[in-house]
N, C-alpha and C positions, 0 to 999 in steps of 0.2 A: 727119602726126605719129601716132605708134604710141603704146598705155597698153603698161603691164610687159606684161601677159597676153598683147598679139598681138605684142610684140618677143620673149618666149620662145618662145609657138607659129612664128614664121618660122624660129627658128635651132634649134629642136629640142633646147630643156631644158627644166627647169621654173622657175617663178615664186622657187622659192625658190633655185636656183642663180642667177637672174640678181641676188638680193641678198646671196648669196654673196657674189658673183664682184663687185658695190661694196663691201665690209664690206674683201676685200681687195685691194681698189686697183685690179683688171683690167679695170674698168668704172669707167669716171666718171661720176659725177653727172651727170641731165641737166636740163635745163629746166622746168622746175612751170608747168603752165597756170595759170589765173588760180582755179583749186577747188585748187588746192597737189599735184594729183597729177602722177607722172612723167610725162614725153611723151620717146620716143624718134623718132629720123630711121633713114633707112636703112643711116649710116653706121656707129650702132648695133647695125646688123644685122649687118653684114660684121664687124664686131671682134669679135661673141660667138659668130658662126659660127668664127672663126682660133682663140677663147681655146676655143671645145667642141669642135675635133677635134686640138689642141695636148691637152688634158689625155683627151682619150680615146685620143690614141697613146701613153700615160705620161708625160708632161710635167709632171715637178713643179711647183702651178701656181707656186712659188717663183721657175721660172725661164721662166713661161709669159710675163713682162711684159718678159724680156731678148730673148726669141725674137720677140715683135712687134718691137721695134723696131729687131732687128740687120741690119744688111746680108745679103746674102746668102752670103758667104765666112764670116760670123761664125755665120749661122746655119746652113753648112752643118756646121762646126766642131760645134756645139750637137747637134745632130740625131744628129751620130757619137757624142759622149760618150754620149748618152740613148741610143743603142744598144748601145753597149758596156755600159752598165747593164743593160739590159732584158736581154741574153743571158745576164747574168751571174743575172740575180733566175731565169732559164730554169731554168736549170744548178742552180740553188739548191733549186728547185720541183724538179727532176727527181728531185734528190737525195732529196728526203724522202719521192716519193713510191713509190721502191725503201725505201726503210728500212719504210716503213707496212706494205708490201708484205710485207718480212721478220716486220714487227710481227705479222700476220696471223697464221703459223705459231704464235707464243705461244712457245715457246722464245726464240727470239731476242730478247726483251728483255732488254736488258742482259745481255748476253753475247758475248762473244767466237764466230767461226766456230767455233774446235773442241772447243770445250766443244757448243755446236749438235751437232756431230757425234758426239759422243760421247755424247749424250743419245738420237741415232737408234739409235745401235746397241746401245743401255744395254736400250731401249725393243726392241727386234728378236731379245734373247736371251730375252725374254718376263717382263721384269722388269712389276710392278706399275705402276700410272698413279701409284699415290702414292709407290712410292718413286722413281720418278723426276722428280716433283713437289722432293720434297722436296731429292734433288740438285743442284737446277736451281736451286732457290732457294740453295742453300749455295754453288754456284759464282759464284753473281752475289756474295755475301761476298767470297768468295775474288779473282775479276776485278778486282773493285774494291780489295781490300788490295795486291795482289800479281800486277799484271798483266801483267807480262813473265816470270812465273813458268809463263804459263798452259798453253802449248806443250808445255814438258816434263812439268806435272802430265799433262796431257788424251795424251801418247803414252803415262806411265805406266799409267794409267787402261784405254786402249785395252787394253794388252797382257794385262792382267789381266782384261780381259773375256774372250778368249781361253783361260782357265782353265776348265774344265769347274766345276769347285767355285766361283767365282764366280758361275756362273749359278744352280748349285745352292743356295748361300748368297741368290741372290733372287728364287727359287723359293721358299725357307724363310718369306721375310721376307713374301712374297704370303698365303702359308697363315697366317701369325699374323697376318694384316691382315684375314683375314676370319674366323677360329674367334676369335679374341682372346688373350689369354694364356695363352699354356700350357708352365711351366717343363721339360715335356722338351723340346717343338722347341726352347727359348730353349738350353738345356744342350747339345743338337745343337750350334747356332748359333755359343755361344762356344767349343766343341770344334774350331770349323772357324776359325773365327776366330785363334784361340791357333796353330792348325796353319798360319795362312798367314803368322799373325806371328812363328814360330821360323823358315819357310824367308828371311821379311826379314831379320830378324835377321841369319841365316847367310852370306846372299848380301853383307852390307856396308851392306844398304841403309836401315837405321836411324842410321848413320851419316855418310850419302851429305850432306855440304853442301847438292845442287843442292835435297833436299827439306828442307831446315830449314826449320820456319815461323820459329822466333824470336822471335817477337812472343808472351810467354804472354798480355798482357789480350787479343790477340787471338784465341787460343789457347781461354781459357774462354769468348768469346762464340760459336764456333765451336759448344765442346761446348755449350754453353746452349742453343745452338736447336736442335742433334741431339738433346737431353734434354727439350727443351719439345714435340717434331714428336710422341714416342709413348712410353709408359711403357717400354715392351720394349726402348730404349735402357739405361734408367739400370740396370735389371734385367740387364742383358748387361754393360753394366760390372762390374755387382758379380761376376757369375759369370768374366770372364776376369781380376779382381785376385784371385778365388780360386785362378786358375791362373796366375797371377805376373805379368800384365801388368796397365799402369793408362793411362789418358787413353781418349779417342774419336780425334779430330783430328790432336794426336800420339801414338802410343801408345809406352808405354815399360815395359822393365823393371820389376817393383816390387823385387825383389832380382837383382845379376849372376850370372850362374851360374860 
């Protein structure tokens, strides 16, 4: 007759899994010597060896007490299902830990690939770490509002990198991020600004459906956090509605010409 202590030392757990493993049923009750303590037999031994390498192959022990007692056709049945799972929790695990992986990078949270990509190349024209900080965060906005929009924004986006004066416009934005304010580069800035928004204008593309936001509450929380990110926003507004345009986000008109 074995105490708990050498029936869990033979089957290799511990004292407190083998009261587990009675609390849920996979162990019966055994016999009290005449001091009321447990006494275990050998047969003991062999059931909490089946029930400890049944739940260390992943055996829920839910179905650890069907797989003791099944046949051998029922419990070959059992053994496929708990592998079919196990492959699938694999696959599952594998999955997150290519995302972690993405995670790593720092862009790619929450964000789409090409918005990702678009942020390399944003970053490779030699744009600042903060204004592409600050992009990055405004497109996870954007992602999230307006996700199957994100394709054609981010090919926009591309092209216009592509612009010389783009680059040059966040070149500008680098130099007010480090001297601080200073109303001639900002008068430069809405100068180039206004300049890139009469060739939109021209081209149709203020008008283009495929770029309607549409949503204004969306619209103002858009501008609200380009406005909250650095003073030199609100201050550029004011100087391109001195040159007839108004908004961030969408920009518009303030009179037709």
């Amino acid at each position: 007759m074995l105490t708990i202590s050498q029936l869990a030392a033979y089957a290799g757990v511990t004292v407190r899994a083998v009261r587990h493993y009675h609390h849920v049923g996979l162990m019966p009750e055994p016999e009290r010597d005449s001091s009321g303590y447990r006494t275990y037999t050998a047969a003991d031994v062999v059931r909490l060896i089946k029930v400890r390498t049944l739940a260390e192959a992943g055996v829920p022990l839910a179905r650890v007490q069907q797989l003791l007692e099944a046949d051998q056709e029922e419990f070959a049945g059992a053994v496929a299902d708990i592998d079919r799972r196990l492959r699938a929790e694999v696959r599952e695990l594998q999955e997150h830990r290519r995302r972690i992986a993405r995670l790593a990078a720092g862009d790619s949270l929450a964000l789409p690939p090409e918005v990702v990509t678009y942020l390399d190349k944003l970053r490779a024209t030699g744009a600042p770490e903060a204004l592409v900080q600050g992009e990055r965060d405004g497109w996870i906005l954007m992602a999230a509002r307006w996700p199957e929009q994100i394709p054609l924004f981010m090919e926009d986006k591309m092209r216009r990198l592509d612009d010389p004066r783009m680059v040059r416009l966040n070149a500008m934005i680098g130099e007010l991020l480090e001297v601080g304010m200073d109303d001639e580069r900002l008068r430069s800035m809405a100068d180039l600004l206004v300049e890139l928004a009469d060739e939109s204008e021209a081209a149709g593309e203020m008008e283009s459906e495929e770029f309607d936001l549409g949503d204004d509450n969306f619209v103002a929380l858009m501008d609200s956090f380009a406005t909250d990110s650095h003073p030199m926003v609100e201050r550029l507004q004011e100087l391109m509605a001195e040159r007839g345009w108004t908004g961030w986000s969408r920009i518009e008109r303030t009179e037709p010409r």
